[in-house]
C-alpha angles and dihedrals in degrees: 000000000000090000093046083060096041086060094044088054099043091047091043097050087037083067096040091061098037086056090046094055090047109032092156096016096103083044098046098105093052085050096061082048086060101036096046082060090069100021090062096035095056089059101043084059085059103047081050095061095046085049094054088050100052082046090054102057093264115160117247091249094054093042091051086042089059094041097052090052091056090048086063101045086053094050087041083054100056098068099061092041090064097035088067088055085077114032126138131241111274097023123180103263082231112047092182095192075062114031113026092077098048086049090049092046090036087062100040090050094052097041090053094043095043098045088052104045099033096234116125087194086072097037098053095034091076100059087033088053089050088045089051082056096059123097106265124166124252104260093031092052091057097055081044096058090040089052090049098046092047083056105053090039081060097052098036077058085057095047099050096054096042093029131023115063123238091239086038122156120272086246089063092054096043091045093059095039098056093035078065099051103039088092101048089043086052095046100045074041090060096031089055090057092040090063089047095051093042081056094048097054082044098064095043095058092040089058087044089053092039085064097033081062099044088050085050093048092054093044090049093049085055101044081052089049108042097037084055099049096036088056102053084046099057095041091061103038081060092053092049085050092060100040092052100083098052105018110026091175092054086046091049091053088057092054092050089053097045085059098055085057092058091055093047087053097055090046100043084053089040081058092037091060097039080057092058079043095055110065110142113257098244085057101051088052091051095047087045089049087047097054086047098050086048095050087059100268132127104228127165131184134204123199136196112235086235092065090120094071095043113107105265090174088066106029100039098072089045089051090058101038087048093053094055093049076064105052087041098048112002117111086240092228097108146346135197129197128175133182113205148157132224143159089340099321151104109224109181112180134184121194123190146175114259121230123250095250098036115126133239100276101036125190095057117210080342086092094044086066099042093055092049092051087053096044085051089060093044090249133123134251122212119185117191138189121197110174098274106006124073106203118192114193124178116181110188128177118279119248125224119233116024113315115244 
């Protein structure tokens, strides 16, 4: 029983930690999708506006001054944009170290291109761009990118009328387009990961209550047990204690019976345990699938349709031990785990990607434990590393009649 919550707690603890080190990292690749929106648009304005110069009659050194310009906005840019990958819950709206420099290099950009081309929807987009980066709250950030875009709407309008001529080039008109609708594309950008990020915290905290309720119900189960036993025991060893005196053989039946219950108390905790031991197989896969997902990793089982007659008793403790190997030394990418029969035998198996400092032999005295559970059981444990997969296999006799 005390080692069955031991094992909950430390793999409890094991994915809360894994999740900690890496609070992006299972949504790292959804976060260059949304970085790479702002991150190519910002450049292509650019490349607009040096466009619409060269069209205009702009010398090349005037053309490569401003695009330059734009070269560092759009580095000065970057900073903040990746600082806000990581921010914590309840941020400064201003993080100066970030967001000082990009505000300085914004102003000076859109002073110098939109003195130079005329257009106030290029002048103002830089420092409106830098202003869409800053931490804004939810519902704040939503009247800020309205008010910007209202803005820039309203000076793209004047543009269009003093500069911009009625037969213009097609650069001219992209250029103000998109200068429009850079702020609106950054902030659904941001929103988007937001709401990821917001998901991934969720099911985190969904797989550290799910064992914080499983703790609860087996504490729970023994509190129920024990109070019940202890109080009948004491209740008749003080009954023994007062017909002593007077009649030792009625006392002596109390503390027989206070020993019985004794005995009723260690086996009703040694069943109470074998229930915790017992969970079915398929069960015990699922709930391992569903720790590593939460701790950010994309696992997948497969189970044989014969699961029920496979020797939980044996396997179910392997499946766990060999789940929080995973979340302890694993790489956290991937996971693997399979249930099957074959010529009178039960082979799980559970294959991982190793981490990246993990050393040659990887699982520790974890694997100590696993192979005397399966020689226990008569069985046989096979531990493979292929450069970057770990693969654990443990093959054990079939029973006959349904495991329990």
């Amino acid at each position: 029983m005390s080692s069955r919550a031991e094992h909950v707690a430390s793999t409890s603890a094991a994915a809360e930690a894994r999740t900690a080190l890496r609070l992006t990292r299972s949504i790292s690749a959804t976060w260059w999708y949304v970085a790479s929106a702002i991150v190519l648009f910002e450049p292509v304005v650019v490349l607009l506006v040096v466009g619409v110069l060269v069209e205009d009659g702009f010398g090349r050194p005037t053309a490569l001054a401003i695009g330059a310009g734009g070269l560092l906005w759009w580095l000065a840019t970057l900073p903040p944009l990746f600082a806000y990958r990581r921010r914590p819950e309840g941020a400064p709206l201003v993080v100066w170290r970030h967001h000082l420099v990009p505000f300085l290099v914004a102003a000076a950009y859109g002073i110098a291109a939109g003195t130079v081309t005329g257009a106030w929807v290029v002048g103002a987009l830089p420092l409106v761009q830098v202003v869409m980066l800053l931490n804004w709250p939810p519902g704040v950030r939503a009247r800020v990118v309205l008010a910007g875009t209202a803005l820039l709407v309203a000076l793209a309008v004047i543009d269009f009328r003093l500069t911009v001529e009625p037969d213009g080039s097609g650069s001219w008109i992209q250029l103000i387009i998109l200068s429009t609708l850079l702020p609106v594309i950054t902030v659904s950008s941001l929103w988007w990961w937001d709401v990821l990020v917001a998901l991934d915290r969720a099911r985190a905290s969904e797989a550290k209550l799910a064992a914080t309720q499983e703790r609860l119900r087996l504490a729970t189960d023994v509190h129920d047990l024990q109070g019940h036993h202890l109080q009948v025991i004491a209740l008749q060893l003080e009954l023994a204690e007062r017909l002593m005196p007077q009649d030792p053989e009625a006392g002596m039946e109390q503390l027989r019976a206070a020993r019985a219950s004794v005995d009723d108390a260690r086996q009703g905790t040694r069943d109470l345990a074998t229930r915790f031991r017992s969970v079915p197989l398929s069960d015990e896969l699922a709930n391992a699938v569903d720790l590593l997902r939460a701790a950010g990793t994309e696992a997948e089982a497969a189970v044989d349709p014969e699961a029920p007659l496979a020797p939980a008793s044996a396997l179910g403790p392997v499946i766990r031990e060999t789940t929080t190997n995973v979340l302890r030394h694993g790489g956290g990418r991937w996971a693997r785990l399979s249930l099957t029969r074959s010529d009178g035998s039960w082979r799980y198996e559970i294959a991982n990607d190793v981490a990246v400092d993990a050393p040659e032999s990887t699982g520790g005295s974890g694997l100590d434990g696993i192979a005397r559970r399966a020689a226990e059981a008569d069985g046989d444990l096979e531990v493979r590393r292929e450069g970057e997969t770990f693969t654990v296999v443990v093959t054990v006799p079939a029973e006959n009649g349904v495991a329990g």
